[in-house]
C-alpha positions, 0 to 999 in steps of 0.5 A, a space after each residue: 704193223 709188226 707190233 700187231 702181228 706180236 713180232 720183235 726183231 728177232 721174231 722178224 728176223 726168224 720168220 722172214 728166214 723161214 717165209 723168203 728166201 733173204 735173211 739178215 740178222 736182228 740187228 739189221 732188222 732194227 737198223 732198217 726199222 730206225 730208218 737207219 739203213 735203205 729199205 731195198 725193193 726187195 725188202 719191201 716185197 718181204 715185208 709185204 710177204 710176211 704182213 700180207 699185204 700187196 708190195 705196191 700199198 707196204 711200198 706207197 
């Protein structure tokens, strides 16, 4: 979905530090999308945020 969006990590990264109020570094960024570290509640209503889509559909 990034993809679509033209974002890399660190693109996320920056735009989700300026759209909400959570900022982790790029690297995180790329761990949570290898499905190397849990996707927390919260994360998802980022993502969510930045996609424009509701948290409920991101999350289901």
């Amino acid at each position: 979905m990034l993809q679509y969006r033209n974002l890399d990590w660190s693109g996320m990264a920056h735009i989700l530090g300026l759209v909400t109020p959570t900022y982790l570094s790029t690297v995180t960024y790329g761990l949570i999308g290898t499905g190397r570290v849990e996707l927390t509640p919260r994360l998802v209503t980022d993502f969510a945020a930045l996609l424009g889509l509701d948290a409920r559909e991101l999350a289901g």
